[in-house]
C-alpha positions as CSV (number, residue, x, y, z in Angstrom):
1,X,0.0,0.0,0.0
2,X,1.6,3.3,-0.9
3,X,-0.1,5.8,1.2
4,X,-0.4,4.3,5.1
5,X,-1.8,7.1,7.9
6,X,-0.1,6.7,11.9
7,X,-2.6,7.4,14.2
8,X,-3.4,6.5,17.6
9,X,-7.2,6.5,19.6
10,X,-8.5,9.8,21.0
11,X,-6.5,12.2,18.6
12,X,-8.8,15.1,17.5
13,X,-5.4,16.1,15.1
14,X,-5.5,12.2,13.6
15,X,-9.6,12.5,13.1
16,X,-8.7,15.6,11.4
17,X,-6.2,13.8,8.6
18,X,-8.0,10.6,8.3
19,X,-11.2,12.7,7.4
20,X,-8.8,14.7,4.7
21,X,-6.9,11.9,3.6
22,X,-10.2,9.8,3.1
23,X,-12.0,12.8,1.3
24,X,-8.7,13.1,-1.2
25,X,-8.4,9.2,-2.0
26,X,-11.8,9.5,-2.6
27,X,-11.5,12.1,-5.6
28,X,-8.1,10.6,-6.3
29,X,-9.4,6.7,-6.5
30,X,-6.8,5.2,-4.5
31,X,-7.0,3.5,-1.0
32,X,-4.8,4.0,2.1
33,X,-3.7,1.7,5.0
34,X,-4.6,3.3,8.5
35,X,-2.0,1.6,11.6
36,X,-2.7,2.7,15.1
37,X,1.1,2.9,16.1
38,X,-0.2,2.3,20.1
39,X,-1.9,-1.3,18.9
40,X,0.8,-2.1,17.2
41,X,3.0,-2.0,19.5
42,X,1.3,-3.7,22.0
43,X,1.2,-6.6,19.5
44,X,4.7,-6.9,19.5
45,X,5.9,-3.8,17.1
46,X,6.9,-1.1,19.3
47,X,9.0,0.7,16.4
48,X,6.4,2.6,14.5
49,X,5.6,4.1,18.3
50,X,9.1,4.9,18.8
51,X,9.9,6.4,15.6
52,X,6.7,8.6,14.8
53,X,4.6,8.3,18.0
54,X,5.5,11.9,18.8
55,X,4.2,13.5,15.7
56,X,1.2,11.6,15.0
57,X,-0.7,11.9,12.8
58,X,2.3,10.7,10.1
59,X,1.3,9.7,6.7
60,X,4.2,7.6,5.1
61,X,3.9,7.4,0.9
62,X,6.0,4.4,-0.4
63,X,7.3,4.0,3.2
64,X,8.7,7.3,3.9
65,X,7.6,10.1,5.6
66,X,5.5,12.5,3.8
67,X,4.0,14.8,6.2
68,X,2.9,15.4,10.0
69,X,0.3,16.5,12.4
70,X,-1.3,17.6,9.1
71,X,-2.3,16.0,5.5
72,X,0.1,18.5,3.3
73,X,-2.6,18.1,0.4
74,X,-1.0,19.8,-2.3
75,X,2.2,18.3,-1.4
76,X,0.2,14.7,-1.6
77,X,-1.4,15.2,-4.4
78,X,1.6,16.4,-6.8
79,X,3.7,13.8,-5.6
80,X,1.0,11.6,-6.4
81,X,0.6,12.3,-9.8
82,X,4.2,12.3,-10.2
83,X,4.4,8.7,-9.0
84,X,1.0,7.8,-11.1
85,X,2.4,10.0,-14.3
């Protein structure tokens, strides 16, 4: 999955991007991957917590950080259509 949005339970900022991030998929016609970095680590994968937990939400494109504590939508979107052009 190319586009996967950190989050954990209770964060008003993570609501925020997964509301964005679902609303520009949705015009876009892709999906995303959603990981709640505080479940994962209590099944075992504590990295995701340690490396982004502080600046959640993160959305990772292709694995790497794309942006924090906010969708950067025209960011995403250009770098998008790179990758899809």
């Amino acid at each position: 999955m190319p586009l996967t949005l950190l989050t954990r339970a209770d964060c008003s900022a993570c609501a925020t991007a997964r509301a964005d991030l679902a609303r520009i998929c949705a015009e876009i016609g892709i999906d995303y991957a959603e990981v709640d970095v505080d479940r994962a680590a209590d099944d075992g994968d504590p990295t995701v917590r340690a490396e982004f937990g502080d600046r959640l939400p993160v959305l990772l494109l292709d694995g790497e950080e794309h942006s924090y504590w906010e969708i950067d939508e025209p960011r995403l979107r250009a770098d998008l259509g790179q990758r899809d052009g």
